[in-house]
BALOBA-1460 file (C-alpha; in Angstrom, 3 decimals):
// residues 104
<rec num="1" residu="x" x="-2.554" y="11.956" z="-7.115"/>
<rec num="2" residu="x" x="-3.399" y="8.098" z="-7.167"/>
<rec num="3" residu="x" x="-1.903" y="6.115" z="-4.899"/>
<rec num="4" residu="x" x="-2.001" y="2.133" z="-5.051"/>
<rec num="5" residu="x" x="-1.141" y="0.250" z="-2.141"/>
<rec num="6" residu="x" x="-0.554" y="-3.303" z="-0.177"/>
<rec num="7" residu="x" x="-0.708" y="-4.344" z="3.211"/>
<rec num="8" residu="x" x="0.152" y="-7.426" z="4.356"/>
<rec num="9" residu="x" x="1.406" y="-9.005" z="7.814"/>
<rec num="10" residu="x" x="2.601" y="-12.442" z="9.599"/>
<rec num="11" residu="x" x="-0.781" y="-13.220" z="11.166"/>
<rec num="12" residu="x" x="-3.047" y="-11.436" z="8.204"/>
<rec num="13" residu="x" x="-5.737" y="-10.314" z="10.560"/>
<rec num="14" residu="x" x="-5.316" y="-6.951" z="12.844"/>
<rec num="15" residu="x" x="-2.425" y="-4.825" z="11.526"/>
<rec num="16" residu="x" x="-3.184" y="-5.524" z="7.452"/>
<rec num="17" residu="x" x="-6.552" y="-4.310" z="7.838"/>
<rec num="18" residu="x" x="-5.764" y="-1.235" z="10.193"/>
<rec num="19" residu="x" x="-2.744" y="-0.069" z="7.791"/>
<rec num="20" residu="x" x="-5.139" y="-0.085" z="5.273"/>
<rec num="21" residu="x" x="-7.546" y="2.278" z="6.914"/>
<rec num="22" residu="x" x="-4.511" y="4.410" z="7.818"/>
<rec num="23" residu="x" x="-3.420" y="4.522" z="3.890"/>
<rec num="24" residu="x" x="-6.905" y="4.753" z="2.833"/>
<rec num="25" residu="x" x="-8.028" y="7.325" z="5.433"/>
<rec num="26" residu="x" x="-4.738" y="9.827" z="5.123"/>
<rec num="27" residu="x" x="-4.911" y="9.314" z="1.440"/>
<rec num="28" residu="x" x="-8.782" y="10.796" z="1.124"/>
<rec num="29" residu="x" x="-8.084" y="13.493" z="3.694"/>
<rec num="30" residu="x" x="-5.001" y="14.490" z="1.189"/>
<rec num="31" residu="x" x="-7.480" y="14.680" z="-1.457"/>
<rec num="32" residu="x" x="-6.053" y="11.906" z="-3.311"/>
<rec num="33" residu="x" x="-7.428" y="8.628" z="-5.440"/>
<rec num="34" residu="x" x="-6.491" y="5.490" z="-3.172"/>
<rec num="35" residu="x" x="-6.557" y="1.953" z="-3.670"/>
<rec num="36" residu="x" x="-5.175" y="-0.733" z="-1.142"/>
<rec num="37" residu="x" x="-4.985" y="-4.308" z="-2.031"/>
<rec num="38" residu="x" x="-4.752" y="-6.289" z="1.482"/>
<rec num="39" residu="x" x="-3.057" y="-10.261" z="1.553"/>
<rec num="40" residu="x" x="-4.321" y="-11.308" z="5.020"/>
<rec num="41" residu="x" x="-6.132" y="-14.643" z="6.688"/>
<rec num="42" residu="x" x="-8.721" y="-14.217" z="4.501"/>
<rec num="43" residu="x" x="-6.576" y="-14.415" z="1.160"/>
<rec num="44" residu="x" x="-6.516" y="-11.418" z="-1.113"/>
<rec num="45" residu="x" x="-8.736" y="-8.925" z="-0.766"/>
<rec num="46" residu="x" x="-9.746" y="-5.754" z="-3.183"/>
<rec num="47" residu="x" x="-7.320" y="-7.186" z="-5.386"/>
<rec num="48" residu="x" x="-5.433" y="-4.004" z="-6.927"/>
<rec num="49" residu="x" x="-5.873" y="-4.759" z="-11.548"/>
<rec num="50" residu="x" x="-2.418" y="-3.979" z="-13.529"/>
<rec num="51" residu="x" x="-4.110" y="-1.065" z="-15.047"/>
<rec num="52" residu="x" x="-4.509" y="0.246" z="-11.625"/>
<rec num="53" residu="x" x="-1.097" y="-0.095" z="-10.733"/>
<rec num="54" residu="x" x="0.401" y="1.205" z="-14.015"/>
<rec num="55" residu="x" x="-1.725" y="4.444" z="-13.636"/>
<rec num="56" residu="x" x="-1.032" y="4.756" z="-9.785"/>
<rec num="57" residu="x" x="1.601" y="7.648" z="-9.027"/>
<rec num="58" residu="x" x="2.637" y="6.035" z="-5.612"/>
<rec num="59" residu="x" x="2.639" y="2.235" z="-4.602"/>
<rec num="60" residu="x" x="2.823" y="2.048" z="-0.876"/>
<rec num="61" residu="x" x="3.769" y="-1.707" z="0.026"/>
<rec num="62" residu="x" x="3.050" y="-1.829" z="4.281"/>
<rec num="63" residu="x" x="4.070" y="-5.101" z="4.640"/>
<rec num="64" residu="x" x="6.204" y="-7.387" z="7.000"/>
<rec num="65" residu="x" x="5.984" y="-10.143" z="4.905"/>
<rec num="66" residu="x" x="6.363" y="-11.712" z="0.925"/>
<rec num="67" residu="x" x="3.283" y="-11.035" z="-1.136"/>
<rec num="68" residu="x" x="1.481" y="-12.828" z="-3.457"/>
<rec num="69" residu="x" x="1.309" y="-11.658" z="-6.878"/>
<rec num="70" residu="x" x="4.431" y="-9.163" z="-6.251"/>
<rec num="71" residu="x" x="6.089" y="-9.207" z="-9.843"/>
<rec num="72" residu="x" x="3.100" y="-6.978" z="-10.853"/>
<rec num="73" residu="x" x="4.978" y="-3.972" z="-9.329"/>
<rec num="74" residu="x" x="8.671" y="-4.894" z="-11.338"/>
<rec num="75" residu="x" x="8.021" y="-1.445" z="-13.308"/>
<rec num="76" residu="x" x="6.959" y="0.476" z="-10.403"/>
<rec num="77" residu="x" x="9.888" y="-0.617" z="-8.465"/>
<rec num="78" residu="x" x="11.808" y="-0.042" z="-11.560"/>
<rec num="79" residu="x" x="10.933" y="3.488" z="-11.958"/>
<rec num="80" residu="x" x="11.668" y="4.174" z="-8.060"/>
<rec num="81" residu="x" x="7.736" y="4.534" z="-7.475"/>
<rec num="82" residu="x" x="7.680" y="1.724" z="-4.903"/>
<rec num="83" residu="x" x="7.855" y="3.106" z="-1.238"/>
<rec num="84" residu="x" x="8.030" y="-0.128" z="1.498"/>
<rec num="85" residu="x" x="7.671" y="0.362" z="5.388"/>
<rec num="86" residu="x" x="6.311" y="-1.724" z="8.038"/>
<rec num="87" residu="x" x="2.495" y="-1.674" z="8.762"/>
<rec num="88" residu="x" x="3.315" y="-0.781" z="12.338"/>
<rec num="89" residu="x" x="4.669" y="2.132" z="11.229"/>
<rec num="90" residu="x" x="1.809" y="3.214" z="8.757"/>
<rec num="91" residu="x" x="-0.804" y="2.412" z="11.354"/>
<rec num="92" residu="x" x="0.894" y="4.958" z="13.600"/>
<rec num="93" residu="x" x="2.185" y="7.890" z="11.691"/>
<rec num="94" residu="x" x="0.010" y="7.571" z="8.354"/>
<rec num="95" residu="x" x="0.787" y="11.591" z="7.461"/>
<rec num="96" residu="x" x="4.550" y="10.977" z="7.685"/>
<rec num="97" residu="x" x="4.578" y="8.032" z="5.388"/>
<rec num="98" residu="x" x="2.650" y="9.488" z="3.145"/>
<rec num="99" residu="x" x="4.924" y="12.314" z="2.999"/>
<rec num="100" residu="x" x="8.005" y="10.310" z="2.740"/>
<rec num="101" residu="x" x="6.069" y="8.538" z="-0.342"/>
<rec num="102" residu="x" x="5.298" y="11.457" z="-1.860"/>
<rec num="103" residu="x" x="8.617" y="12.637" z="-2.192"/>
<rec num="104" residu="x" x="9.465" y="9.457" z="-4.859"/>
């Protein structure tokens, strides 16, 4: 499975780069091909490419706040691919979100 993801929060430091461990790190355990884009102080960083995103199975968006660059995931969203929740929650229970995304 390939999974694409974002993280992004108000101050763009401590929980953006921590839910992207948590993606990352639950993703690999699972066996799976991950990816995570992450908007924080430092701008955007591991920028995710459309092809990326058009071959991803799952696009987990762990963010709190508007992204930059969002339209790029209009046909994800469209086919119901597109699974948001709040870094927080990622960062704390990365198996259960992943599970809940996997179920899209």
């Amino acid at each position: 499975m390939k999974i694409v993801g974002v993280t992004a929060c108000p101050t763009g430091i401590a929980h953006t780069y921590m839910a992207q461990e948590a993606i990352e790190k639950e993703g690999k355990k699972r066996g799976y091909e991950v990816k995570v884009e992450t908007q924080g102080s430092m701008g955007i960083e591991n920028e995710l490419e459309q092809e990326e995103i058009d071959e991803a199975d799952i696009v987990i968006m762990a963010v709190a706040i508007g992204i930059d660059g969002e339209e790029r995931f209009e046909e994800k969203e469209n086919e119901g691919k597109v699974f948001t929740v709040d870094p927080g929650e990622v960062i704390q229970q990365p198996a259960k979100v992943l599970d809940e995304a996997e179920k899209l």
